[in-house]
N, C-alpha and C positions, 0 to 999 in steps of 0.2 A: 504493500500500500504506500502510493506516496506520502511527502511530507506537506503538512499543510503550507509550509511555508513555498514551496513550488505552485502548490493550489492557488494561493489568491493572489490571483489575475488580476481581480482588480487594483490590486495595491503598485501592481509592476514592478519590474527587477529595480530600475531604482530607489521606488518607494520601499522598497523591503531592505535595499542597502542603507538607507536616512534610519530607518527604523532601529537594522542594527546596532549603529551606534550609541543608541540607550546602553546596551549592555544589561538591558535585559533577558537575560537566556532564562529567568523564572515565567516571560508572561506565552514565549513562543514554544516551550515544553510544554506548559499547563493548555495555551490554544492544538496543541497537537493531540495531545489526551482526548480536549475535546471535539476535535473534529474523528479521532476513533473511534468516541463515541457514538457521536453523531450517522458517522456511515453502522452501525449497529443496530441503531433505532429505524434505521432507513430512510432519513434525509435523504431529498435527490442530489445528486454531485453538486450542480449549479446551484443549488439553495445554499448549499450546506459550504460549497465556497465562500458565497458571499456573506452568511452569516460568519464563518471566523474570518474573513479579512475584515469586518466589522467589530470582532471582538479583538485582535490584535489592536488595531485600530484605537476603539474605545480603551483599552486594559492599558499600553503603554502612553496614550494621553492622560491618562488619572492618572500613572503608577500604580495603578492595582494591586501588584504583586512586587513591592520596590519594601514593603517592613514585612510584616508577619504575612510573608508568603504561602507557607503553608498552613497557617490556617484560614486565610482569606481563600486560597482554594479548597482548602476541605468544603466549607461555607457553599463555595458554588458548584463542587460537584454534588453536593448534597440536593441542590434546586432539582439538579434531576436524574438524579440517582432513585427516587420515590417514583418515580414515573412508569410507567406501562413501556413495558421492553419494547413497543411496537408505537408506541405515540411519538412519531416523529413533530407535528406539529408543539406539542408539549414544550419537546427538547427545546425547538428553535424560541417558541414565546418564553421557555427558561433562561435562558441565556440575554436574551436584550430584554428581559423584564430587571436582569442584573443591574445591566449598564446603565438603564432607565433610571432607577433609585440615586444613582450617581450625575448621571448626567440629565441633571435640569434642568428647567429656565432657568435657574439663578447660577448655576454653573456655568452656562454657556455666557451667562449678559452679564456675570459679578466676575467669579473666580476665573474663569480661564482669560477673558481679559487684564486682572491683576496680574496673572502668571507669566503674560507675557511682556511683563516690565522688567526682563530680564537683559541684560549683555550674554549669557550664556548659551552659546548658539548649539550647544546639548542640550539644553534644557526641554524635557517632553514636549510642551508648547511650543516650543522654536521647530524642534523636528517636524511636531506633527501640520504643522504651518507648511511646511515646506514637502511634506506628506502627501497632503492634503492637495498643495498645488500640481501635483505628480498625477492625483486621480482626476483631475478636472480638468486634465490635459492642457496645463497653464503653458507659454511660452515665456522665454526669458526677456527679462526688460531690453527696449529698442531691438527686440531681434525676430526674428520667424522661426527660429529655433523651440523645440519644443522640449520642456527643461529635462522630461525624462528622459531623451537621445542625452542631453548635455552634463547628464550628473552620471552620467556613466562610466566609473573609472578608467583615464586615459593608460594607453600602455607605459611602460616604468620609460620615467626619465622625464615623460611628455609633457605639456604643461595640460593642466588641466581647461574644455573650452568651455565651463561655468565657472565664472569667479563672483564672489560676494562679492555686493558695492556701496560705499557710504551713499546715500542717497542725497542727505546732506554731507558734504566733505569734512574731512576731521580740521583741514587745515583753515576753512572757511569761518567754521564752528568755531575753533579755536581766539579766531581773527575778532570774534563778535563776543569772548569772554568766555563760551562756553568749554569747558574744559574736563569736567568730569566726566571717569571714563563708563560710566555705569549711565549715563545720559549718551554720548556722543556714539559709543559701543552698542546701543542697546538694541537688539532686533527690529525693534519699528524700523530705526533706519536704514536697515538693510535689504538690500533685494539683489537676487541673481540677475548677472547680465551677462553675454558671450562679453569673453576677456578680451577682444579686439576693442567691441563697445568701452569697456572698462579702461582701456588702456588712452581714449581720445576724451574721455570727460573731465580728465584732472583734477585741481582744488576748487573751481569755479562753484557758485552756487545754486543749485536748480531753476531759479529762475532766469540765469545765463548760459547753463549748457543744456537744458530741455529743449528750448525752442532750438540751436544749434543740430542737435544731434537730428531731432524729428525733420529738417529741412535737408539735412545732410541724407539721412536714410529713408527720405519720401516717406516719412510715416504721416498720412491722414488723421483728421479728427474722429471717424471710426475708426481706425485702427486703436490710432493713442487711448483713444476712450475703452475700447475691449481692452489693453495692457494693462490701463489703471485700474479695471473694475478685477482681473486674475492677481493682479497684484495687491491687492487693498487698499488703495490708494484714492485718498481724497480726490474729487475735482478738485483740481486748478492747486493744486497739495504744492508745487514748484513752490509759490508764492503764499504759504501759510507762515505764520509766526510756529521755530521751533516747537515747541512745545506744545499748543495746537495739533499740530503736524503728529505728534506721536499717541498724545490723547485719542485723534481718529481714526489712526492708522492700528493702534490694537485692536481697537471694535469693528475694523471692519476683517484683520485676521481672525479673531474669534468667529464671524459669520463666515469667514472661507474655512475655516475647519469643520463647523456646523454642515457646511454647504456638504462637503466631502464626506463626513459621517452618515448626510443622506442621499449621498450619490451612490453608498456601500449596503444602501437599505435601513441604514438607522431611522428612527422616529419616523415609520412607514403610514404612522395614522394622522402623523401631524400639519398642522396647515404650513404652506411655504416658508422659509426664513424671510423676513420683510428686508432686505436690505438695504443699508444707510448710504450704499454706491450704488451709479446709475451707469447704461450702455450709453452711446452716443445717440440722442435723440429719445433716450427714455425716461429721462426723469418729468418732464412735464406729463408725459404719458401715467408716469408710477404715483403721481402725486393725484392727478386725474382720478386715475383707478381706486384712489385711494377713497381720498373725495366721496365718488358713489361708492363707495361699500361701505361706508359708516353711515350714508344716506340710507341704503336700502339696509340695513342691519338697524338703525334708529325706527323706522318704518315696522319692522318685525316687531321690537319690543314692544310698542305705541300701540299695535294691532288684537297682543295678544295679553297685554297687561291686566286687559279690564277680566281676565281668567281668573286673576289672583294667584291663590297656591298650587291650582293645576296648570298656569300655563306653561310651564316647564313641561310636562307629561303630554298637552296636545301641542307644545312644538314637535316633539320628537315621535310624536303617532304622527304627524304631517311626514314623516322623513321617510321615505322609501324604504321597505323591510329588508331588505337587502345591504344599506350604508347605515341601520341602526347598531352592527354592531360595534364598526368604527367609529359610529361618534360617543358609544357605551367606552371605549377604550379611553380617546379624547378628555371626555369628561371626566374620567379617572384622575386624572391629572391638574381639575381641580384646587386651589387654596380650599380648605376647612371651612366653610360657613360661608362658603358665596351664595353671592343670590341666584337664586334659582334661575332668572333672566340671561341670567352668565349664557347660558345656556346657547344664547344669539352669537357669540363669541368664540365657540368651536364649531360652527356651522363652515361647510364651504361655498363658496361666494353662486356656485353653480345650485346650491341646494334652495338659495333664497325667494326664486321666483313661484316654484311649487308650493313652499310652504307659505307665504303675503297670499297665495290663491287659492288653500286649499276650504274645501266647503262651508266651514264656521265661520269663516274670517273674509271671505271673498270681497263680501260687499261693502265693511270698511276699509279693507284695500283698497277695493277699486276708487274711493271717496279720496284716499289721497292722491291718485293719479288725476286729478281734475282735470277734464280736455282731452287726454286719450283717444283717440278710439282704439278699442282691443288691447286695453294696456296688457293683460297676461301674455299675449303671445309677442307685442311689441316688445315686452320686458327681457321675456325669454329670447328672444335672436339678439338685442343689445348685449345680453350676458355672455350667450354664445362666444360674439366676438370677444369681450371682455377677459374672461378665466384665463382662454388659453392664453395669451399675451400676461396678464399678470403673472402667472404661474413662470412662464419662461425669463422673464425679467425677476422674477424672486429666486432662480435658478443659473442665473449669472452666464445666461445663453441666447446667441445673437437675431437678433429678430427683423425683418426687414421691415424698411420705411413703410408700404402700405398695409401691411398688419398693424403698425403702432398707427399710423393713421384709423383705420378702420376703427380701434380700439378708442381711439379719443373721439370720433364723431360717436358711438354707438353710448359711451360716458355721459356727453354732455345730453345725448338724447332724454337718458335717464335722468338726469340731474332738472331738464327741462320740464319734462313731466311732472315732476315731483314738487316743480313751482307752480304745476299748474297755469305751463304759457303755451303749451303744445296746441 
């Protein structure tokens, strides 16, 4: 039988060489057990890949298995060692129900952006950042190089064709007082670029060898724009005040690790990552989108409030038998004592026309659409267009001009309606 670590594909030979150097050999034994297991219980191969390149994944971004190794795996072989020798499904929701308890909202939006206020370019955060950019088929800054060809150890002697790069320069920094090396050193500012790139940027400061290099290598505003959104980088980031600059530059690594944890299958029930970078030409579009979905999600509440303490129960009888059992999972995830309305808040954006229409409720629906004609089924083809375009833009994936167009007139359609000017 092979080894898991040959298995997951999706991680890539050099996502699993970044990985290695943790020097964790506790979390890649323990994912090896469990993927012998896993083929026991009868996972399909492709499943059962992608859940441990998800558990490797997930295990050496906490450190899972970095203090009391062995009994932190006792702990999780126990999850499903109780199981029915035959319940492959079991195994798999045993395992990312693990990860789940660990990785949170508050993990992903608190602690793993604290974590990466590191200069320690081992540090699990820093790795899995640069992991992470491996599975999302990131290229290297200013180049068409795609980093997994590039982090590929060169042959002896060779120079390596990824090198780190101050994004802001040390000598720059330095010029301007800043001089600590746990600021100046520290991951935000760093990014891969092919070492030619590296080598023609010098000491100068982003906002004088940015524009330089992008005219030199004909990089476009969609280009530059997909590089800074793989990269995590601010708009117009060149010209930010340091420190700024490294404030938003963590938060949007933590969402490119997020992004990658559910490109491996992680948090398969949850709504998109919203996030805080845009493609070129999509942020008016994302902020649009956004716009109507707090419109049409304020409109659910409004419709079904006057339920009282059922309208929790006939939102989710509204929901297709088939998607109540993901938003049952959803809802799991829950704060303690929300209110029951919460409930509009783990809905997906595609779910919201069925339920504003369904039998109980129809006709003060239709009351806020004043002007309409046929607002359900107008609603529903605006939405249409809508999801799929939000969902690919929360996915950090390129969308062409007339989808984000179609998206924005179909937006403001709904927004029109809702003023009752239609």
């Amino acid at each position: 039988m092979s080894s898991p670590v040959v298995d997951l594909h999706a991680l890539g030979r050099p996502g699993r060489l970044l990985w290695g150097r943790v020097g964790s050999k506790n979390a890649i034994v323990n994912a090896y057990a469990f993927y012998i297991r896993g083929r026991k219980v009868g996972v399909p191969k492709n499943k059962l890949d992608e859940l441990i390149a998800r558990w490797v994944f997930g295990t050496l971004l906490t450190a899972r298995y970095s203090g009391s190794s062995e009994t932190m795996f006792e702990q999780d072989l126990a999850r499903v060692a109780r199981l029915d020798a035959a319940d492959s499904d079991g195994f798999v929701r045993g395992l990312d129900d693990a990860l789940s308890e660990t990785l949170t909202n508050d993990y992903w939006g608190q602690t793993l952006v604290s974590a990466l206020e590191t200069q320690k370019g081992r540090a699990p955060a820093a790795l899995a950042f640069r992991a992470a950019q491996v599975v999302l088929g990131t290229r290297a800054l200013f180049s068409a190089q795609y980093l997994r060809n590039l982090f590929t150890p060169p042959a002896q002697g060779l120079r390596a064709a990824s090198e780190v790069h101050h994004l802001f320069p040390e000598a720059w920094l330095h010029a301007r007082g800043i001089r600590d090396r746990r600021r100046v050193n520290q991951i935000a500012n760093l990014a891969d670029v092919g070492w030619h790139e590296n080598t023609v940027i010098g000491a100068r400061g982003p906002a004088d060898y940015v524009p330089r290099l992008r005219e030199k290598l004909n990089i476009d505003n969609d280009r530059w724009g997909r590089l800074c959104a793989e990269h995590a980088l601010p708009m117009r980031w060149e010209s930010m005040e340091y420190e700024e600059f490294l404030r938003e530059r963590r938060r949007r690594m933590a969402d490119i690790i997020r992004v990658a944890f559910r490109q491996l299958g992680g948090e398969s029930d949850a709504p998109p990552v919203m996030p805080p970078w845009f493609l070129p030409g999509a942020e008016a579009v994302w902020q649009r989108i956004a716009e109507t979905e707090r419109a049409l999600r304020g409109v659910v509440r409004e419709v079904y409030a006057r339920f009282g303490d059922s309208a929790a129960s006939r939102i989710e009888a509204a929901v297709p038998e088939g998607e109540r059992q993901t938003l049952a999972r959803n809802l799991a995830r829950r704060p303690a004592g929300a209110d029951p309305l919460s409930i509009v808040d783990y809905l997906y954006l595609g779910q919201l026309p069925n339920i504003l229409f369904a039998p109980d409720v129809q006709q003060e629906a239709r009351a806020r659409f004043t002007g309409a004609q046929d607002p359900k089924q107008r609603l529903m083809a605006a939405v249409s267009q809508i999801a799929p375009v939000r969902n690919e833009i929360a996915h950090v994936r390129e969308i062409d001009q007339d989808r984000l167009l179609r998206a924005s007139v179909a937006c403001a359609d709904v927004l029109e309606m809702l003023k009752g000017k239609a």
